[in-house]
TORNU-637910 format. One line per 5 residues: number of its first residue (from 1); their letters; for each residue x, y, z of C-alpha. Coordinates in steps of 0.25 Angstrom, whole numbers, plus 5000, padded with zeros to 4 digits. Layout:
NUM = a = X/Y/Z; ...
***
This chain:
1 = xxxxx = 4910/5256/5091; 4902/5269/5092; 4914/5276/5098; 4923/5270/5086; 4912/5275/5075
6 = xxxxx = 4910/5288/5081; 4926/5291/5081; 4927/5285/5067; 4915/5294/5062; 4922/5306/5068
11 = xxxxx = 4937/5305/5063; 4930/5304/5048; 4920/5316/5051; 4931/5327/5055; 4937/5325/5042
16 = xxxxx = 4927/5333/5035; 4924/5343/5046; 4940/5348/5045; 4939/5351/5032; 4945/5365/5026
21 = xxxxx = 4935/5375/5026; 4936/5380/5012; 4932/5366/5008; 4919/5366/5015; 4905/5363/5007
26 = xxxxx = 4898/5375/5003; 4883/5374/5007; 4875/5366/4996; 4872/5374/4984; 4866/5370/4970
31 = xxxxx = 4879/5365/4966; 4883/5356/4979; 4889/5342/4977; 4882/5337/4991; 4868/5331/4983
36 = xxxxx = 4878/5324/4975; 4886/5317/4987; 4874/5308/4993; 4862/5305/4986; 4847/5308/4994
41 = xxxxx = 4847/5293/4994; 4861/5291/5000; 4860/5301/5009; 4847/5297/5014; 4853/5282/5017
46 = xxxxx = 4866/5289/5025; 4854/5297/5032; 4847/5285/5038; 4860/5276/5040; 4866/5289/5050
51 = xxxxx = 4851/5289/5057; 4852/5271/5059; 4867/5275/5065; 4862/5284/5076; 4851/5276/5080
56 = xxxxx = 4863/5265/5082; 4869/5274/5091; 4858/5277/5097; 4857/5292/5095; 4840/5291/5091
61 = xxxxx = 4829/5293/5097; 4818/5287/5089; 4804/5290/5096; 4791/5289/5087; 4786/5303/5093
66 = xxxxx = 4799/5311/5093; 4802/5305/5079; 4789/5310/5073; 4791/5324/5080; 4805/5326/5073
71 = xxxxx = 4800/5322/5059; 4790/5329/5058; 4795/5342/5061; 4805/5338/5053; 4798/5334/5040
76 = xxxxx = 4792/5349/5042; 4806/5354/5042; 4809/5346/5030; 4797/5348/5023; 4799/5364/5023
81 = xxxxx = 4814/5362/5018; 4822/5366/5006; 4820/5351/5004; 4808/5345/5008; 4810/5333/4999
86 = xxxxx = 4821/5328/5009; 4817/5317/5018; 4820/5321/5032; 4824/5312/5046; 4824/5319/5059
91 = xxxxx = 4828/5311/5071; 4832/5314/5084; 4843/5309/5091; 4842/5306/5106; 4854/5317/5112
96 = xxxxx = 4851/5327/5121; 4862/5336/5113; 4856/5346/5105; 4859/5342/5090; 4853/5340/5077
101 = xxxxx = 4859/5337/5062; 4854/5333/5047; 4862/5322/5039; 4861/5316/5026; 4848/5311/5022
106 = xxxxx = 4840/5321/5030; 4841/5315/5043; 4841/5326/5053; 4843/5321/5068; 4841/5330/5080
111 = xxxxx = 4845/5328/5094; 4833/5329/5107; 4842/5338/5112; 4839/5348/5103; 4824/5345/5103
116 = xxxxx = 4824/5347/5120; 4832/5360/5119; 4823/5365/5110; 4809/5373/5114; 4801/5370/5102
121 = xxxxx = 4800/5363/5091; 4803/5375/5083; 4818/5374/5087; 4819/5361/5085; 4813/5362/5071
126 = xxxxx = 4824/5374/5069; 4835/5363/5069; 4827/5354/5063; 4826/5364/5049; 4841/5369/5052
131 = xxxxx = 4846/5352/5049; 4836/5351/5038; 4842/5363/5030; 4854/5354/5032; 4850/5343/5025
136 = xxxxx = 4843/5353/5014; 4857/5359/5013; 4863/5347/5012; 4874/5350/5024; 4874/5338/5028
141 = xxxxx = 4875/5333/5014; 4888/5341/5011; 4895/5336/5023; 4892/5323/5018; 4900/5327/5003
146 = xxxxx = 4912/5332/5014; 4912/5319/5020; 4913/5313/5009; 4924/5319/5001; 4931/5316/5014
151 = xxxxx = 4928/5300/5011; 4921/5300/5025; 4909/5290/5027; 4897/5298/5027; 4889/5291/5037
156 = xxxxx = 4900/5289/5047; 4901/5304/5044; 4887/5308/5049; 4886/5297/5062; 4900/5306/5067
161 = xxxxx = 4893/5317/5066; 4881/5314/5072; 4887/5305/5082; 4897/5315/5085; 4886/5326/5090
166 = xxxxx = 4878/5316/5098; 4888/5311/5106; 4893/5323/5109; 4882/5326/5118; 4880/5321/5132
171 = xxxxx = 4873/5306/5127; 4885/5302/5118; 4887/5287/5124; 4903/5285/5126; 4915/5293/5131
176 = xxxxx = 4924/5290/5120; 4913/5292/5110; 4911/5306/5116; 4927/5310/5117; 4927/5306/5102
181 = xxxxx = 4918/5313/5098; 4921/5327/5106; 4935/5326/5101; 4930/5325/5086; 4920/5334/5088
186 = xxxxx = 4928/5345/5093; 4937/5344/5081; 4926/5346/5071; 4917/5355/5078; 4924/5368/5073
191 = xxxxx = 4924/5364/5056; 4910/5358/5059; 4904/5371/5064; 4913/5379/5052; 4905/5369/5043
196 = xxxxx = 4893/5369/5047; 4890/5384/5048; 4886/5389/5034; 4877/5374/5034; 4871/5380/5047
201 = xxxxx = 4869/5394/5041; 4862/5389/5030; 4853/5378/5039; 4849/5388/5047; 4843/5395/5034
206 = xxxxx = 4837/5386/5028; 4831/5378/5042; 4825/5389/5046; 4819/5391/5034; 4813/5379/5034
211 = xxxxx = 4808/5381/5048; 4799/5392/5043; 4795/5386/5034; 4789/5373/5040; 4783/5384/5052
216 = xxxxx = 4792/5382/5062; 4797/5394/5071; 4810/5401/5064; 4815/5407/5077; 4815/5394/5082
221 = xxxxx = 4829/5394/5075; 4835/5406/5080; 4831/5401/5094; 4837/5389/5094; 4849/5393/5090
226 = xxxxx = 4849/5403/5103; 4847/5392/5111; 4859/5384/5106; 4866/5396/5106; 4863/5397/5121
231 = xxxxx = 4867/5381/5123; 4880/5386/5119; 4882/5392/5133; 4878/5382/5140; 4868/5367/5140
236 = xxxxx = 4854/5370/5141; 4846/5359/5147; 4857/5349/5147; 4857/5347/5133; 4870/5349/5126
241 = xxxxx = 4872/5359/5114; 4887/5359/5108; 4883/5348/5097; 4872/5355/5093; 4880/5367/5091
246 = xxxxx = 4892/5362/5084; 4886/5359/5072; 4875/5372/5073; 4884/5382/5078; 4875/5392/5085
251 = xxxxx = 4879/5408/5086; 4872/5422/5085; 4873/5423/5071; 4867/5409/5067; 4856/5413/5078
256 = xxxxx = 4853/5427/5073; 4852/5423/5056; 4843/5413/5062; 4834/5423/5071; 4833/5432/5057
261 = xxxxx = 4831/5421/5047; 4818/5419/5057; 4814/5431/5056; 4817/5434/5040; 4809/5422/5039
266 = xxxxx = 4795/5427/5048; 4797/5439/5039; 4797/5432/5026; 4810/5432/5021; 4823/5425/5023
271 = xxxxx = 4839/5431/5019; 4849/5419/5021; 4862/5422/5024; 4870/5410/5023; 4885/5408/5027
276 = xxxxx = 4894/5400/5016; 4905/5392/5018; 4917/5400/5015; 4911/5414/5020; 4901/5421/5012
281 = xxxxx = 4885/5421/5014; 4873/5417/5006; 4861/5425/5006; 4846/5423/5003; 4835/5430/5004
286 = xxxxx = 4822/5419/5003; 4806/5419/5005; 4806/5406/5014; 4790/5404/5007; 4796/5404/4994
291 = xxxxx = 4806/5393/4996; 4798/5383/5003; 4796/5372/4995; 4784/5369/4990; 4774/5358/4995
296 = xxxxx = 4773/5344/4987; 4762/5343/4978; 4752/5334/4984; 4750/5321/4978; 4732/5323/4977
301 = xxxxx = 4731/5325/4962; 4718/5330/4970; 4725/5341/4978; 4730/5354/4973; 4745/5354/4969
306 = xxxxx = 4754/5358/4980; 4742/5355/4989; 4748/5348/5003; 4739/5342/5015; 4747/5339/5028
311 = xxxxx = 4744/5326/5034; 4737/5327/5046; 4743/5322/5058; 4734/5319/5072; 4745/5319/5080
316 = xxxxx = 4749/5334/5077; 4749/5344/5087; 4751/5359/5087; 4765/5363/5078; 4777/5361/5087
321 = xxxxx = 4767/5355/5100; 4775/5341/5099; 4788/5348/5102; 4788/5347/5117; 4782/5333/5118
326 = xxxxx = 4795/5330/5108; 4804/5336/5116; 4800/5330/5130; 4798/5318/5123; 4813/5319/5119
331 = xxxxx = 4816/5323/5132; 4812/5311/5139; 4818/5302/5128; 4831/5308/5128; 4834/5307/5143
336 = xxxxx = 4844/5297/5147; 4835/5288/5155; 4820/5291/5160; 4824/5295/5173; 4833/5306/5168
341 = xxxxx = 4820/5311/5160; 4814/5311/5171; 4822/5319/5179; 4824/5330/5168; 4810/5331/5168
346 = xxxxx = 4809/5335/5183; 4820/5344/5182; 4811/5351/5171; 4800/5350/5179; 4807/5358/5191
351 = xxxxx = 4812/5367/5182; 4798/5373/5177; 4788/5379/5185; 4777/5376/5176; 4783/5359/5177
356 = xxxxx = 4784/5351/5165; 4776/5354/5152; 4766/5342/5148; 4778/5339/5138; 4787/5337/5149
361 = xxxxx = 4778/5329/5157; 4776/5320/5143; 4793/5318/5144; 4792/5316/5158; 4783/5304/5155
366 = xxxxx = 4791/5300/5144; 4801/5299/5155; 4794/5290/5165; 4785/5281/5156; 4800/5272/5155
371 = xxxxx = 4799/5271/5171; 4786/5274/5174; 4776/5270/5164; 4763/5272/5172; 4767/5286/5177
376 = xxxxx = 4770/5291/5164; 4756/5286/5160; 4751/5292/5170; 4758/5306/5167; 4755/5304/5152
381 = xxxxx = 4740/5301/5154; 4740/5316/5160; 4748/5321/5148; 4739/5314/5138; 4727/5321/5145
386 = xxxxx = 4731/5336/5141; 4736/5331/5127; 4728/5321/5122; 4730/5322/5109; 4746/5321/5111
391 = xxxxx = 4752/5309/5105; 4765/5310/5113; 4759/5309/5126; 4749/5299/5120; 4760/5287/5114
396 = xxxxx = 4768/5289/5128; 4754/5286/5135; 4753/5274/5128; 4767/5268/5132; 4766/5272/5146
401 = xxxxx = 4753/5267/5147; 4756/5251/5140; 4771/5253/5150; 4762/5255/5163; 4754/5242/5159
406 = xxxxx = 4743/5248/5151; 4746/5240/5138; 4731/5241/5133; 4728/5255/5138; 4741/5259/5131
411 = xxxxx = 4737/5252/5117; 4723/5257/5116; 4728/5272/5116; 4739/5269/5107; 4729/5263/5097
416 = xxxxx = 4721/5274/5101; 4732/5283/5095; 4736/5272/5082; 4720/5275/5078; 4722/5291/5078
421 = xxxxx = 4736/5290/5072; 4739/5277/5063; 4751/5277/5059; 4758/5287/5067; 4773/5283/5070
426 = xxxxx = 4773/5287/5084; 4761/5280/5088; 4763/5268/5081; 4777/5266/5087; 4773/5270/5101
431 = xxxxx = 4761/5260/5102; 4770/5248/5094; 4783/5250/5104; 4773/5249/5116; 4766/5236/5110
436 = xxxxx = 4780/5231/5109; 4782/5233/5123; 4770/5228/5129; 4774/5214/5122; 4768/5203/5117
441 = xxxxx = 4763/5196/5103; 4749/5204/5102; 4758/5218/5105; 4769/5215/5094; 4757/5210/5085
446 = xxxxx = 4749/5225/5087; 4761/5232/5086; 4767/5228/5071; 4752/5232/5069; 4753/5245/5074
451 = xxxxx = 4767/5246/5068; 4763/5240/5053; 4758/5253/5048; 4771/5260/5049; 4779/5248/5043
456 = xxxxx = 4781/5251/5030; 4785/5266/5033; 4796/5262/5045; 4806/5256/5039; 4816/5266/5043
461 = xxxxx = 4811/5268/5058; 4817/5257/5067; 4808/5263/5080; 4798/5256/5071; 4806/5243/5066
466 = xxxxx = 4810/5240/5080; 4794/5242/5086; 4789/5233/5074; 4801/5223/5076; 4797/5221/5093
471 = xxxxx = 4784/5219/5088; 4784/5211/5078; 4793/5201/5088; 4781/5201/5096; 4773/5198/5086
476 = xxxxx = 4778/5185/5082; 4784/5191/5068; 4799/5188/5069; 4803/5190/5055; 4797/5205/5056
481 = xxxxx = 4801/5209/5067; 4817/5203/5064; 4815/5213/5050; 4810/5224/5059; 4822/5222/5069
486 = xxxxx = 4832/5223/5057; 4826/5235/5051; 4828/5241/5066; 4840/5237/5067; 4845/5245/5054
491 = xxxxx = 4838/5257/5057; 4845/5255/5070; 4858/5255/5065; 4860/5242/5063; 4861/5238/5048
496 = xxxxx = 4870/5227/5052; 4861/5220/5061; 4849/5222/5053; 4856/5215/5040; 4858/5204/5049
501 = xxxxx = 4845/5204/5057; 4840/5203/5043; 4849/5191/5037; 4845/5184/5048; 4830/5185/5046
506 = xxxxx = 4832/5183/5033; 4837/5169/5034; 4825/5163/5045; 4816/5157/5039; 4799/5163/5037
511 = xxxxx = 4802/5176/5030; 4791/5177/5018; 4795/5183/5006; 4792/5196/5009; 4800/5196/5023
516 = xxxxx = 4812/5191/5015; 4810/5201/5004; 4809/5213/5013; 4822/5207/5023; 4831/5204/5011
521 = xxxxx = 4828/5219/5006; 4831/5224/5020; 4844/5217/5021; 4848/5222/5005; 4843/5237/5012
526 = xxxxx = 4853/5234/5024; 4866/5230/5017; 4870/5242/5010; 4868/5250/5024; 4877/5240/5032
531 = xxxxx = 4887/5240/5022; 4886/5255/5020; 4888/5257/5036; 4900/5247/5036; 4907/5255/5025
536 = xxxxx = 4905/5268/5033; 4911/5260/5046; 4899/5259/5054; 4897/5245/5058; 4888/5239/5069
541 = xxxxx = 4895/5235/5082; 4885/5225/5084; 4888/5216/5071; 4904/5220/5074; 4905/5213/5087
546 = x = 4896/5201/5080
***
């Protein structure tokens, strides 16, 4: 079925990507008809149906830790953009590719590939701006109108794409899926990069900007693109580059305007010189303090105006610290299977005199708390002792510790870590999946209690809906954990099933008013998503063979 959807998405995408040149969108200007093709609302609704279709495929990786990382460099990003009332999603995608892409909505996804080639968090920030300004810009928005004009469906559209440049990696899943989509992709490759120049032009202009201005490194820019630019020659680290490249073309000149605009900008100053479709160049010369926006009044009538107080967060480290125990992390994650994570991390041990760096010994533990729980205890204990005050090491403690048979030992430090950090998603999560493992009614019970504080705030994470589902199973609450389970399934994909999860619940007996109430909004929530996928073509191979 994926093989049939995938070739499907394809022969409708290279309609638009053939088109002459003359009749080429111009970049976004004060008179562009893009804001008037999809509303914010609309557009925001096709964002989070593209996000549930990858995770059906599979293509996420949805860790508590990672996940916090990645939005909250991001929400800097987006915060110190040309629109910082834009709501932003990051997510990474599980691949070992190096890519990364913005679609409708502001949903910006990026591959662990691109965070293992990487050498700080700068870099990976760089990318980061460069696909916001896309979303600020409002490429991907005008692709959208193209699409469009073309009668093609947008959200088909958008999963070709994507699916196209994941499975054209080394983990695509399928022969035929991989011969399908080589075959399309080298036919649209050429009039995609012809397309996407000027876009790219004016991303790098405006990201970097916004990569001064949130305090991140500019040159971080310039040097990654020099490290693409030498990936061209050859794989570095066994993780592929073509895709990456494809769609941000790297060459001399794009690495150059990049390594000046740096340095205009530490001097003060910026001149812009942007390519326009159809030959031509704009130039502009800005004072990047001046075109900052400014910063939300606060809402303390008490407070002067403009006065802003940044929360204050305990689990902080020093700016850019938490990028190697990300990386690792991801590293270990990623790998095919634990051995194979264990064995790249021996290799990197030979290959450095100095050994692995305590990062690398994190991800090496990551690696064996799946086989080896009480060794990876051990090794994290020792960790733990020259950073106490590092959460990453900490949470993975924990969940060696209750995996090696130390249940009780394991939830005194997680509690220990709930009373310093209420609320925090990664704790919470952490602590609740390991008290769904550990079993039994009294587990399930204090795990719905860790978890209720976040309730009302996760509707839209089914990392979450699936922990408090298993939990409250355990606990005896069937009717909340079969709502939980639906809400999953959706987010997971699965609209389909979770209207019928929810029917089905609907119709036993022992709901109260208020269960009913919230299913029967659910299931009026659901339906316009499920008829809106089978209108696109996208049905569930589940309920088909039904």
């Amino acid at each position: 079925m994926r093989t049939v959807l995938l070739a499907a998405a394809l022969a409708l995408s290279l309609a638009p990507m053939r088109a002459p040149a003359q009749e080429e969108p111009r970049l976004p200007d004060i008179g562009s008809s893009a804001g008037d093709v999809l509303t914010p609302a609309r557009q925001a609704e096709y964002g989070a149906m593209m996000l549930r279709e990858l995770r059906n495929y599979g293509y996420l990786l949805e860790d508590p830790l990672l996940d916090d990382w990645l939005q909250t460099m991001g929400n800097r990003l987006g915060a110190n953009s040309d629109r910082p009332e834009q709501p932003y999603t990051f997510f990474m995608l599980r691949d070992r590719q190096i890519n990364a892409f913005a679609t409708l909505g502001g949903y910006i996804g990026m591959n662990a590939g691109l965070v293992l080639t990487a050498q700080r968090e700068d870099e990976v920030a760089a990318v980061l701006a460069h696909e916001v300004a896309h979303v600020t810009q409002q490429h991907v928005l005008r692709g959208v109108e193209r699409a469009q004009r073309d009668q093609i469906p947008i959200l088909l559209g958008m999963l070709a794409a994507i699916v196209a440049a994941q499975a054209a990696g080394g983990s695509s899943s399928g022969d035929a899926t991989q011969a399908a989509v080589a075959s399309a992709m080298a036919l649209i490759q050429q009039n995609q990069i012809d397309y996407t120049r000027s876009n790219e032009s004016e991303a790098d202009r405006l990201g970097i900007r916004t990569l001064s201005r949130s305090g991140y490194d500019v040159d971080a820019m310039a040097g990654f693109f020099e490290r693409m630019s030498f990936a061209m020659r050859g794989n570095e680290g066994g993780y592929t580059a073509p895709d990456y490249l494809r769609t941000h073309p790297v060459n001399t000149t794009r690495i150059s305007e990049a390594k000046q605009r740096a340095e205009q900008l530490k001097r003060g100053s910026v001149t812009a010189v942007t390519s326009v479709p159809g030959g031509g160049e704009r130039v502009e010369r800005l004072d990047p303090f001046k075109v900052q926006a400014p910063p939300p009044a606060s809402t303390n009538p008490l407070l002067p105006a403009g006065f802003r107080l940044e929360p204050f967060d305990p689990t902080a480290e020093a700016a850019g610290s938490q990028f190697a125990w990300a990386q690792e992390r991801l590293r270990a994650l990623t790998a095919n299977t634990p051995d194979a994570a264990i064995r790249e991390y021996e290799s990197l041990r030979r290959a450095s005199p100095e050994g692995l760096s305590d990062a690398q010994a994190y991800g090496l533990e990551l690696a064996r708390l799946a086989r080896q729980p009480a060794a990876a205890a051990a090794g994290l204990a020792r960790l733990l002792d020259r950073h106490p005050d590092n959460l990453w090491i900490a949470l993975a403690l924990g969940e060696a510790e209750s995996r090696s048979g130390q249940g009780a030992q394991a939830n005194r430090r997680f509690d220990e870590l709930l009373r310093r950090m209420p609320g925090h998603r990664a704790v919470v999560l952490t602590y609740a999946r390991t008290l769904v493992e550990q079993g039994g009614a009294d587990a399930g019970r204090r795990a719905q209690e860790v978890l209720r504080p976040l309730l009302s705030r996760s509707a839209g994470d089914p990392v979450f809906q699936q922990t408090f589902a298993r939990a409250a199973e355990l606990a005896g609450d069937t009717s909340r954990a079969a709502e939980a389970y639906a809400e999953a399934a959706f987010l997971n994909g699965r609209p389909e099933q979770a209207l019928i999860q929810l029917e089905t619940l609907k119709k036993q007996g022992g709901l109260d008013y208020v269960s009913r109430a919230r299913v029967d909004a659910r299931i009026v929530a659901i339906t316009p998503t499920v008829l809106e996928l089978r209108r696109q073509g996208i049905r569930d191979p589940d309920m088909q063979r039904r």
